[in-house]
Biotite code that builds the C-alpha atoms (Angstrom):
import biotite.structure as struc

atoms = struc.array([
    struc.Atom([-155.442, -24.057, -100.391], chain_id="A", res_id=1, res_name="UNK", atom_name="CA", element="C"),
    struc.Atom([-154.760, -23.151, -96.532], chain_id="A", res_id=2, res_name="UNK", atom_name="CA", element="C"),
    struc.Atom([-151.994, -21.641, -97.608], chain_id="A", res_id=3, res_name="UNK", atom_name="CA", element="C"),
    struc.Atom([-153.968, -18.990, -100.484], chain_id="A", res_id=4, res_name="UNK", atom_name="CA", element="C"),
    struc.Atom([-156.635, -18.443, -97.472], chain_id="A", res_id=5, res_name="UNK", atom_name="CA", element="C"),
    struc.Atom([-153.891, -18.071, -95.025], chain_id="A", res_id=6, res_name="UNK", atom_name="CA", element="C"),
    struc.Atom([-151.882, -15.349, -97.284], chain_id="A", res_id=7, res_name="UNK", atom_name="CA", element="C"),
    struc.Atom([-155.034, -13.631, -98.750], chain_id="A", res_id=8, res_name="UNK", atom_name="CA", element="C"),
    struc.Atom([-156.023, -13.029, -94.764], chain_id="A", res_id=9, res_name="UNK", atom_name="CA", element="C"),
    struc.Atom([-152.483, -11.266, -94.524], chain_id="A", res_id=10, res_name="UNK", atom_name="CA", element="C"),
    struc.Atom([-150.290, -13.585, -93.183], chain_id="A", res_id=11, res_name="UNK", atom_name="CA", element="C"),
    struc.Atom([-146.655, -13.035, -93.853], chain_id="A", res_id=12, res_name="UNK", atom_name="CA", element="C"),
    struc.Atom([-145.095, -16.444, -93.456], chain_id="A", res_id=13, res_name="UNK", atom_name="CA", element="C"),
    struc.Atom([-146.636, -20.059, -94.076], chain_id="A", res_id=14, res_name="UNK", atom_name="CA", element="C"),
    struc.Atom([-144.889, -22.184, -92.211], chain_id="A", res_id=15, res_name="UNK", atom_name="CA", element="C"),
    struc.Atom([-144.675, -26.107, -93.042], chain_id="A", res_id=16, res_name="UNK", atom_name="CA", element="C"),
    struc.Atom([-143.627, -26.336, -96.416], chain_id="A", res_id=17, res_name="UNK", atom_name="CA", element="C"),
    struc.Atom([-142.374, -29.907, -97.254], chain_id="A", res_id=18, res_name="UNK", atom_name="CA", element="C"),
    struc.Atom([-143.630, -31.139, -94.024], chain_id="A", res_id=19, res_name="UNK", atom_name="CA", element="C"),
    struc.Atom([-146.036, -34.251, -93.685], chain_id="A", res_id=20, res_name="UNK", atom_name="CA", element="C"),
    struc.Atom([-147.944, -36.044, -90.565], chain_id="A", res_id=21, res_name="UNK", atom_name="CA", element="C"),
    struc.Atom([-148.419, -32.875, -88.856], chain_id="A", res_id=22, res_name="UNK", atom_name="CA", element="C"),
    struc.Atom([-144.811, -31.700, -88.928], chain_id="A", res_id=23, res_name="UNK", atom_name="CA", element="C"),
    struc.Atom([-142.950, -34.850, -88.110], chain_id="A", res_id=24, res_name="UNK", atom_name="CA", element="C"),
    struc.Atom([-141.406, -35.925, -91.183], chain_id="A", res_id=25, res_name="UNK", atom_name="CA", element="C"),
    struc.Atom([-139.953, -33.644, -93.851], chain_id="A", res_id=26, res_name="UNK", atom_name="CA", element="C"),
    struc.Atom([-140.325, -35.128, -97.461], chain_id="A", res_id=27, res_name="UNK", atom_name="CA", element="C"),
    struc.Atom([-137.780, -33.532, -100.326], chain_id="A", res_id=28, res_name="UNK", atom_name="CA", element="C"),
    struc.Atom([-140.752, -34.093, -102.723], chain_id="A", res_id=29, res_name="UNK", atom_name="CA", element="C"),
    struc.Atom([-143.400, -31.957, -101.027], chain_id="A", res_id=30, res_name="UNK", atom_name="CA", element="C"),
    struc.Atom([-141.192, -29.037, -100.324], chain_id="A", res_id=31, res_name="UNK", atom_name="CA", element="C"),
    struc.Atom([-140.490, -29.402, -104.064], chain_id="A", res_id=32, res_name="UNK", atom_name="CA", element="C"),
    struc.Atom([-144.352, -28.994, -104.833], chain_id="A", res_id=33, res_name="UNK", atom_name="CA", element="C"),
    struc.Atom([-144.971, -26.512, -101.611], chain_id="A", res_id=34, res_name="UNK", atom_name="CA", element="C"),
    struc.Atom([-142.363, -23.932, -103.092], chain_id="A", res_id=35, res_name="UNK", atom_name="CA", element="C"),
    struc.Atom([-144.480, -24.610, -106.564], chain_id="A", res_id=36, res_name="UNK", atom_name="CA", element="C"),
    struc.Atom([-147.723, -24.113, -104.504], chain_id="A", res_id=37, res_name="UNK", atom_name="CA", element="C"),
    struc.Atom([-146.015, -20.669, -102.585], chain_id="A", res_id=38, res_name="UNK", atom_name="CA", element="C"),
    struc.Atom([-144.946, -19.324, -105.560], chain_id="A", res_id=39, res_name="UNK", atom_name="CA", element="C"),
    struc.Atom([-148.772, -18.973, -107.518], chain_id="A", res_id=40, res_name="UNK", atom_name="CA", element="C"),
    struc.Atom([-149.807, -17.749, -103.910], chain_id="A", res_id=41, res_name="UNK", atom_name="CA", element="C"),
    struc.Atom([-147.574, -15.058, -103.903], chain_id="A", res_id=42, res_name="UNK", atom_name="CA", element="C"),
    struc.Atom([-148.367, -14.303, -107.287], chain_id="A", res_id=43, res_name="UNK", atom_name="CA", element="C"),
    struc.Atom([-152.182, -14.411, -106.419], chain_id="A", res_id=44, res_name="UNK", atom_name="CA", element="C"),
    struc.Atom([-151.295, -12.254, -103.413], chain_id="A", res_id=45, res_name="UNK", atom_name="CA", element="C"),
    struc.Atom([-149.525, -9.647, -105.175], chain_id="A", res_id=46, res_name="UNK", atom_name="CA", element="C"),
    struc.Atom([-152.491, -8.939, -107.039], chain_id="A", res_id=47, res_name="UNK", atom_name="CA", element="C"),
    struc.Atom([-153.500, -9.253, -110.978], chain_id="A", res_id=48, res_name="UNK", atom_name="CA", element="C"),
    struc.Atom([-153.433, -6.343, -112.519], chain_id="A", res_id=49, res_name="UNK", atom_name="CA", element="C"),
    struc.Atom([-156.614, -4.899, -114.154], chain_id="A", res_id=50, res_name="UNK", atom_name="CA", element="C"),
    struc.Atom([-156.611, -2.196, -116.842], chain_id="A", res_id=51, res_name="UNK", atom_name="CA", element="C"),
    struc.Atom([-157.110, -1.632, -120.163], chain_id="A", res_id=52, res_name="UNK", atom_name="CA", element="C"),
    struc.Atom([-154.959, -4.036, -121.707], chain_id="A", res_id=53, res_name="UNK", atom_name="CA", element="C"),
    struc.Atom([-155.888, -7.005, -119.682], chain_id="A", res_id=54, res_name="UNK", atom_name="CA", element="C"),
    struc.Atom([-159.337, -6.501, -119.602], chain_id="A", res_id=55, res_name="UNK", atom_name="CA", element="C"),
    struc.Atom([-159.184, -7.007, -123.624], chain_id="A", res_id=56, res_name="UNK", atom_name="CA", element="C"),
    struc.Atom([-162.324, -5.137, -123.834], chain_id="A", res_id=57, res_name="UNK", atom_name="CA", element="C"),
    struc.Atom([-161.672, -3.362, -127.361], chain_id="A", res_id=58, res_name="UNK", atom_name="CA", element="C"),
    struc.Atom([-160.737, -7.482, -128.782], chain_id="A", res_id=59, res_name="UNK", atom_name="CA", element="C"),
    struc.Atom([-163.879, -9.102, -126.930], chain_id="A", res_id=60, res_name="UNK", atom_name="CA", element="C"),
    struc.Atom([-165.933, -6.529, -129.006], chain_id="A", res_id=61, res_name="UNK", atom_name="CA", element="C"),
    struc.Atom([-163.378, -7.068, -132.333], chain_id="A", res_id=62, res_name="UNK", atom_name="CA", element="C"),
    struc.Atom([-163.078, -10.629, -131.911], chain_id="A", res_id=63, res_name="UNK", atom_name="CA", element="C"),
    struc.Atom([-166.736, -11.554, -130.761], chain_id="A", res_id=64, res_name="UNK", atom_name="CA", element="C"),
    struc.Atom([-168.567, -13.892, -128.969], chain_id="A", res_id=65, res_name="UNK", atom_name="CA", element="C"),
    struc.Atom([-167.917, -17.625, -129.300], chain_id="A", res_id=66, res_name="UNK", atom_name="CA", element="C"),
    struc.Atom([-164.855, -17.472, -131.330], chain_id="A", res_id=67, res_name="UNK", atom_name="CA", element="C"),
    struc.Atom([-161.419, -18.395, -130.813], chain_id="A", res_id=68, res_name="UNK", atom_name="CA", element="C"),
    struc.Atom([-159.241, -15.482, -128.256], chain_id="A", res_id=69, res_name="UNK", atom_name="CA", element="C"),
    struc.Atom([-156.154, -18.449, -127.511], chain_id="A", res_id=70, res_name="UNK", atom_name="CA", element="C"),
    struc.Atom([-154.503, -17.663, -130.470], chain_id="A", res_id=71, res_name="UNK", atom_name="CA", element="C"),
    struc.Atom([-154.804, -13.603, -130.524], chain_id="A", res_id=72, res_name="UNK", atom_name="CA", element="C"),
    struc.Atom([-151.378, -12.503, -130.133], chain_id="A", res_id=73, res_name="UNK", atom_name="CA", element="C"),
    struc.Atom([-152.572, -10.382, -126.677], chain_id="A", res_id=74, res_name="UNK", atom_name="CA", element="C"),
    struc.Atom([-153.574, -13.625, -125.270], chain_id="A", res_id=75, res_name="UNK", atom_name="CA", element="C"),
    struc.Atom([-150.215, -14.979, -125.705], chain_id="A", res_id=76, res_name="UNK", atom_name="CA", element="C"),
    struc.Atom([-148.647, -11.589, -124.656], chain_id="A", res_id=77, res_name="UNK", atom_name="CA", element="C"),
    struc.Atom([-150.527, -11.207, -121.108], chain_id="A", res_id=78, res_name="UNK", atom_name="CA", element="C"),
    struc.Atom([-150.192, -15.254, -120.386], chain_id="A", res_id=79, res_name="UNK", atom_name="CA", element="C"),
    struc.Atom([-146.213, -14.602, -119.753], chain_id="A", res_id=80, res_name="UNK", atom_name="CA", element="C"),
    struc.Atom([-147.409, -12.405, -116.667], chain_id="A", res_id=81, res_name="UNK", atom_name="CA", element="C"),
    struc.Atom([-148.633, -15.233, -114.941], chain_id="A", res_id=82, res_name="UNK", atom_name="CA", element="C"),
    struc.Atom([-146.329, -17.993, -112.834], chain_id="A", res_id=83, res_name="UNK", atom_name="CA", element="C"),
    struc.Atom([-146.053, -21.120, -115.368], chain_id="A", res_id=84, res_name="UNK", atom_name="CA", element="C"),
    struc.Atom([-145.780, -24.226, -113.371], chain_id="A", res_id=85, res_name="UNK", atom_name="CA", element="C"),
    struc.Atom([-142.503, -26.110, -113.262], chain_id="A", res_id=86, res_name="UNK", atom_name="CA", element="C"),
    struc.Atom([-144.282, -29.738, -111.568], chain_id="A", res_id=87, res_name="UNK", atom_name="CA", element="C"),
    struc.Atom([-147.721, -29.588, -112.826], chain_id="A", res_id=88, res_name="UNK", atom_name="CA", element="C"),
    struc.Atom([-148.741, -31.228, -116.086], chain_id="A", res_id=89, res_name="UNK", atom_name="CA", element="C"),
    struc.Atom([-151.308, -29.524, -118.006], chain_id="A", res_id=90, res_name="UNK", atom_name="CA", element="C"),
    struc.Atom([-151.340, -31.437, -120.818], chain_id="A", res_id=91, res_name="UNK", atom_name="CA", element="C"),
    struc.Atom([-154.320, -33.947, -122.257], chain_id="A", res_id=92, res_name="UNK", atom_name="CA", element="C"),
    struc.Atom([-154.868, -36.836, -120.264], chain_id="A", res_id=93, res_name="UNK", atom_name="CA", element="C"),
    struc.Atom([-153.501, -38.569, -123.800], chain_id="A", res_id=94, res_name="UNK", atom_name="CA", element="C"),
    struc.Atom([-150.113, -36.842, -123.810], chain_id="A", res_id=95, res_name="UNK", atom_name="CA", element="C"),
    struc.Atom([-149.444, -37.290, -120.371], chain_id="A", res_id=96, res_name="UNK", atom_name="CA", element="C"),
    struc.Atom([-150.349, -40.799, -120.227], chain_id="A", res_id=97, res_name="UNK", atom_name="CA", element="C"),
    struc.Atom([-147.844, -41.552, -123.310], chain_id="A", res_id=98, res_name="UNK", atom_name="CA", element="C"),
    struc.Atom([-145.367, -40.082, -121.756], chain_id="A", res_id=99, res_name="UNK", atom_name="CA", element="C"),
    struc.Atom([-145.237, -42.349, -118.567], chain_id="A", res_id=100, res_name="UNK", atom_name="CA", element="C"),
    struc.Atom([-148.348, -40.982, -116.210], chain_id="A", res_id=101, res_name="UNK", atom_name="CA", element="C"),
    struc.Atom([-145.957, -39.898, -113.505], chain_id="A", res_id=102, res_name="UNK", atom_name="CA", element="C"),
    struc.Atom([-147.883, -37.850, -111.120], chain_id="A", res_id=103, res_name="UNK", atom_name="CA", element="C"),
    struc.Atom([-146.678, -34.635, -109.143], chain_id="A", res_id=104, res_name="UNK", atom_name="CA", element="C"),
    struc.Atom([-145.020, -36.236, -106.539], chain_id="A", res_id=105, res_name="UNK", atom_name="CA", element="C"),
    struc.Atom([-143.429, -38.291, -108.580], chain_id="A", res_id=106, res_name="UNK", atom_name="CA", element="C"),
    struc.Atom([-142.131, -35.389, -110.597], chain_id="A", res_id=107, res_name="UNK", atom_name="CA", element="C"),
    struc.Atom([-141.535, -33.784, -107.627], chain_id="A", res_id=108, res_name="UNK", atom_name="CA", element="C"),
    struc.Atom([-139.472, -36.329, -106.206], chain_id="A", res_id=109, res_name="UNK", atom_name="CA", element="C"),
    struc.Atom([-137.103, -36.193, -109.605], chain_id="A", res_id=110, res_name="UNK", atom_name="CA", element="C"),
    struc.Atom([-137.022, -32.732, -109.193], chain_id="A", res_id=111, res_name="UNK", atom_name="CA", element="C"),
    struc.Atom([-135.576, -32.899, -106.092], chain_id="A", res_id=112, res_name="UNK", atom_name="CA", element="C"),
    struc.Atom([-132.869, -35.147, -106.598], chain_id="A", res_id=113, res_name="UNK", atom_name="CA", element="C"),
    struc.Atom([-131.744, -33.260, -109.548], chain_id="A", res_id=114, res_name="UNK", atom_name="CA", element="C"),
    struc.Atom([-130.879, -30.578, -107.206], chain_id="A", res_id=115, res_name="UNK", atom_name="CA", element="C"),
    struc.Atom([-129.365, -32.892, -104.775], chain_id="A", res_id=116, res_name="UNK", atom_name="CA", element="C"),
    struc.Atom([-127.171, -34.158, -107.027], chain_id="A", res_id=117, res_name="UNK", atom_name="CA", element="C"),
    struc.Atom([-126.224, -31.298, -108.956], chain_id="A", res_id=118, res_name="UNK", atom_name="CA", element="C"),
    struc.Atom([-126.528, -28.059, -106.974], chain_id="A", res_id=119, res_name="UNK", atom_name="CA", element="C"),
    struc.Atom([-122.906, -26.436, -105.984], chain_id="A", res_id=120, res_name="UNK", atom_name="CA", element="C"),
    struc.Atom([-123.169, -24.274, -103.046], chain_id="A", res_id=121, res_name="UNK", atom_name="CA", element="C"),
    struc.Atom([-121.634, -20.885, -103.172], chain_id="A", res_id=122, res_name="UNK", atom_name="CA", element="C"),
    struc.Atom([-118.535, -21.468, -100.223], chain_id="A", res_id=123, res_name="UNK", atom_name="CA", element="C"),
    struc.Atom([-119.034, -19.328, -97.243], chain_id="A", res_id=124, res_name="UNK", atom_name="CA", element="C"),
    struc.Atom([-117.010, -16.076, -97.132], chain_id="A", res_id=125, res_name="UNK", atom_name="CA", element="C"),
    struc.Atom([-114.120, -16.064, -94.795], chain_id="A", res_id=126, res_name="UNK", atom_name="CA", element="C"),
    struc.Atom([-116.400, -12.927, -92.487], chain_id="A", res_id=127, res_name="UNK", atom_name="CA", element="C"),
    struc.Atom([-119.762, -15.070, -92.506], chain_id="A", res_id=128, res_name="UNK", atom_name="CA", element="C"),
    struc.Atom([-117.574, -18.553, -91.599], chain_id="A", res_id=129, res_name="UNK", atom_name="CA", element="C"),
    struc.Atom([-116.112, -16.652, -88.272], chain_id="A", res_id=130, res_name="UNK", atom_name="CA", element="C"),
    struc.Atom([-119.025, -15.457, -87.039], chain_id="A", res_id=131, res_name="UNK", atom_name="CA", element="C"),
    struc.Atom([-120.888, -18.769, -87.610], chain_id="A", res_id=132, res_name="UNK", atom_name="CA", element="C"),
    struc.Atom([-117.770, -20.016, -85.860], chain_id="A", res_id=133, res_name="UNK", atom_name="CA", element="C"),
    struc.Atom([-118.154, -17.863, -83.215], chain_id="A", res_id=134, res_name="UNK", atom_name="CA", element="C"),
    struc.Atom([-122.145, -18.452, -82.289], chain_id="A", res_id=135, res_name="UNK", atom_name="CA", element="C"),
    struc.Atom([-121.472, -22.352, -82.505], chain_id="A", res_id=136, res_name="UNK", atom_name="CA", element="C"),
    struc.Atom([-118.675, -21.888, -80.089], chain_id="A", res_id=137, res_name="UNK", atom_name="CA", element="C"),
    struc.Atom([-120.802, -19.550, -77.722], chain_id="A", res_id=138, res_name="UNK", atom_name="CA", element="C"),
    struc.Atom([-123.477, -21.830, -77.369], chain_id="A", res_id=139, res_name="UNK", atom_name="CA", element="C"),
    struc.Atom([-121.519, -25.047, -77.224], chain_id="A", res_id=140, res_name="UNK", atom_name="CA", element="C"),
    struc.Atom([-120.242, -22.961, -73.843], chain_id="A", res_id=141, res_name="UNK", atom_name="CA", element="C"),
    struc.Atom([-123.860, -21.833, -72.868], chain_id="A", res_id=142, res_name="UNK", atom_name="CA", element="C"),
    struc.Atom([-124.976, -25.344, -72.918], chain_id="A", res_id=143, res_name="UNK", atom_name="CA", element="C"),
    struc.Atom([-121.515, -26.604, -71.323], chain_id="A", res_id=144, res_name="UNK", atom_name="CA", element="C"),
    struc.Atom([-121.154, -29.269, -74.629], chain_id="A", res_id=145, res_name="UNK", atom_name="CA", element="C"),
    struc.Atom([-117.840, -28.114, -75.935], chain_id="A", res_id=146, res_name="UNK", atom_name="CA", element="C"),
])
């Protein structure tokens, strides 16, 4: 939430994400949900549009009060604009408990070592290497470590 308020105010970076006990430990599992939680803000940021199709308008008047809009196919059609969460489980309580009740930093936490243990770097390019190279070297000298 300090994060929407922080963004919404103009801010152009939040700093933190997947830090815990005011900065001293970094966990894999809440930088997992923080990029979730930075994502929606930028979205929310960004803005939601408002016009003729998404106000719906002419199908609140067609459809009428009371009665069912989730399955109207513009319903379906303007859901896709918005982020769909990759952690957060919106099922029924009933479903969700079936399936194991794992909570979001559990999920979180599985989601992050996935990546760990399958993400393949691209390599360096021979250029970028060098010059990395070259600042390591230059400071090693700076700080007299080399």
């Amino acid at each position: 939430m300090t994060g929407l308020l922080a963004a919404l105010a103009g801010t152009n970076l939040i700093y933190g994400p997947g830090m815990i006990e005011s900065g001293m430990t970094f966990d894999y599992g809440q930088m997992v949900m923080d990029a979730e939680f930075v994502r929606m803000i930028k979205f929310a940021v960004g803005g939601i549009p408002i016009n003729d199709d998404t106000l719906s308008v002419d199908l609140i008047k067609e459809v009428g009060q009371f009665k069912d809009y989730l399955a109207h196919e513009n319903t379906f059609k303007n859901m896709r604009m918005y982020p769909q969460p990759k952690l957060m489980d919106r099922r029924r309580r009933g479903s969700w408990e079936a399936d194991g009740s794992k909570d979001l930093y559990t999920r979180a936490m599985e989601f992050a070592r996935d990546i760990l243990a399958k993400h393949q770097p691209e390599p360096l390019s021979d250029h970028v290497a060098e010059e990395l190279r070259a600042i390591v070297k230059g400071a090693e000298e700076e700080l007299k470590i080399s």
